[in-house]
C-alpha positions in Angstrom: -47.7 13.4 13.9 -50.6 13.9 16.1 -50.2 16.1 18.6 -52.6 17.8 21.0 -52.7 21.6 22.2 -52.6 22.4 25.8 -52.2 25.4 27.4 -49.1 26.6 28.7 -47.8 26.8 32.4 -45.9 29.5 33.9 -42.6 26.4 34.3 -42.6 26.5 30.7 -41.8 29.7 30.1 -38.1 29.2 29.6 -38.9 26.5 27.1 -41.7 28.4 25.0 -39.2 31.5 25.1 -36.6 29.3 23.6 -38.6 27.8 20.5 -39.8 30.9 19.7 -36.5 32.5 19.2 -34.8 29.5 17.6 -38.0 29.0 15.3 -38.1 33.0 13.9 -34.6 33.8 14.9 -32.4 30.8 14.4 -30.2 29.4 11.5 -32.6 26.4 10.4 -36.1 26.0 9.1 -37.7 27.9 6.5 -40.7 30.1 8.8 -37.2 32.0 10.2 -36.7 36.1 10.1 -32.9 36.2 10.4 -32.4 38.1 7.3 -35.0 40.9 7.7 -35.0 41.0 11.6 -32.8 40.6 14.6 -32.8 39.9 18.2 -34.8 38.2 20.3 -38.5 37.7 19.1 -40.0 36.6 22.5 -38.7 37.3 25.7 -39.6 35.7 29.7 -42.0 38.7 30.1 -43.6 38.5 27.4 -44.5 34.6 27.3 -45.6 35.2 31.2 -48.4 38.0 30.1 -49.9 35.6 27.2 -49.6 33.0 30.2 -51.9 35.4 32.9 -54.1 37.5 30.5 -57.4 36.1 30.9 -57.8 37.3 26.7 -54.6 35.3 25.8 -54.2 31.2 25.4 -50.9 30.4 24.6 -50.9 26.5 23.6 -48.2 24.7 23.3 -47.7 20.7 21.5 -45.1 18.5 23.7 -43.3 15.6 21.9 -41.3 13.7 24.7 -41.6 16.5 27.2 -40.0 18.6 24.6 -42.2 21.9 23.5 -42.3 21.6 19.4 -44.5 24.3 18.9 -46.9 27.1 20.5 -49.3 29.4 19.4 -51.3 32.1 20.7 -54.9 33.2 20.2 -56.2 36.3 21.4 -59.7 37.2 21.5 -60.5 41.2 20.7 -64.1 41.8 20.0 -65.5 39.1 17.7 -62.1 37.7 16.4 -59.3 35.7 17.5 -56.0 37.0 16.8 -53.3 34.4 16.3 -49.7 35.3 16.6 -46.7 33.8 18.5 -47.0 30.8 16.4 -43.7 28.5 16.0 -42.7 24.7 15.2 -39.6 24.1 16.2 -36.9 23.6 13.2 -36.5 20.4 12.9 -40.0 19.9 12.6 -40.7 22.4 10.1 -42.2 20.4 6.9 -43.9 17.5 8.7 -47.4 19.0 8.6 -46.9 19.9 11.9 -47.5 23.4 11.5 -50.7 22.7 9.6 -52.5 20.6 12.4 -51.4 23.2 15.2 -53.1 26.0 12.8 -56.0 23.8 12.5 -56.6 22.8 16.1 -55.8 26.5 17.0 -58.6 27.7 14.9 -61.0 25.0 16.1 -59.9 26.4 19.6 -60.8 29.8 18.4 -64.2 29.1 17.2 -65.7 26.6 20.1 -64.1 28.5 23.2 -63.8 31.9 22.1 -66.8 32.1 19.6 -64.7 33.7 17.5 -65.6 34.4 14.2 -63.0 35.5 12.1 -59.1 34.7 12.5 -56.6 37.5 12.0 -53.1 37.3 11.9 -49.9 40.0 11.5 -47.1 38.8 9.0 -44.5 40.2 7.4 -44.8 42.2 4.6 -41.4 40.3 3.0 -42.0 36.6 4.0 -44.1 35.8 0.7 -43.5 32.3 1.4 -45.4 32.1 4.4 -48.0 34.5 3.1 -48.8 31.9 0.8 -48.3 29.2 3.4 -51.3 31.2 5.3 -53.3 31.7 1.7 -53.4 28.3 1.2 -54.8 27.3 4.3 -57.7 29.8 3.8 -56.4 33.2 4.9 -56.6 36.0 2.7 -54.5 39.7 2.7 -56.6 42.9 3.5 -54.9 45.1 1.8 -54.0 46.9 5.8 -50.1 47.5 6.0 -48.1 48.9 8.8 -44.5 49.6 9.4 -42.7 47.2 11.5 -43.6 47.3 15.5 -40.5 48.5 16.6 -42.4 49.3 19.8 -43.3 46.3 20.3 -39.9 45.3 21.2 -40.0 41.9 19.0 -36.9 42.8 17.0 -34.9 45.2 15.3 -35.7 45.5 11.3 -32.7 44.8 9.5 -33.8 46.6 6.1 -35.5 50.0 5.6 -39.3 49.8 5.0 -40.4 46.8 6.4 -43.8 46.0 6.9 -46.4 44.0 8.4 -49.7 42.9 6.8 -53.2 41.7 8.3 -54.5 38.7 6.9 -57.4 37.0 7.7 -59.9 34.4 7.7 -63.4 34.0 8.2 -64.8 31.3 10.8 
């Protein structure tokens, strides 16, 4: 599969909205949450600010005029922060993932000059912690309880966490 990030448009907000929750909150694929979170991950608002914040790019990969995956990369001082990042399920174990990570990062380092990737997991997923550590990203050691502020979910257990993990240019 050889598909090529673009960046998102305000008409596919609906769309990116959708694969976001089916990819961390749906029944199928193996990156989803369902058993330590619930409700919606993204929501209309919240894909539109990525969308208009001049320190957001929210890329997407369209197969067909279908959206099979986006990710986002914001740039905070030196580094890029990438989050938001979902392949849709029936997609999940073609390598997809791996070449959107890849051209994300590439995106990070030639337009953003960024030089070290960061990204927020949970704590619990150890299977895509190591997903991450085998494409080069390593854990810092920095925990924090779940964002319930952030209004991305509701934790489903006691004591869940996120971790930073990250990556040098």
């Amino acid at each position: 599969m050889n598909l090529k990030l673009e960046e998102a448009k305000r008409e596919q907000i609906e769309d990116i909205c959708r694969l976001v929750n089916i990819a961390y909150r749906g029944e199928q694929g193996w990156t989803k949450e369902t058993d330590l979170v619930g409700g919606e991950r993204a929501n209309e608002t919240e894909i539109l600010g990525y969308i208009t914040d001049p320190n957001a790019h929210l890329l997407i990969a369209v197969e067909n005029e279908e959206i099979v995956s986006c990710i986002c990369i914001e740039k905070k001082d030196d580094n890029a922060y990438i989050g938001l990042f979902a392949v849709h399920p029936k997609l999940q174990g073609t390598g997809l993932g791996k070449t959107i990570l890849s051209q994300a990062e590439q995106y990070a380092s030639s337009n953003l000059k960024a030089e070290k990737y960061v990204m927020v997991v949970l704590s619990q997923r150890k299977e895509l912690i190591e997903y991450y550590e085998r494409r080069g990203y390593v854990r810092t050691g920095n925990k924090q309880d779940y964002p319930v502020h952030l209004n991305v979910g509701t934790p489903l257990m006691n004591d869940l966490t996120v971790e930073y993990l990250e990556k040098d240019v």
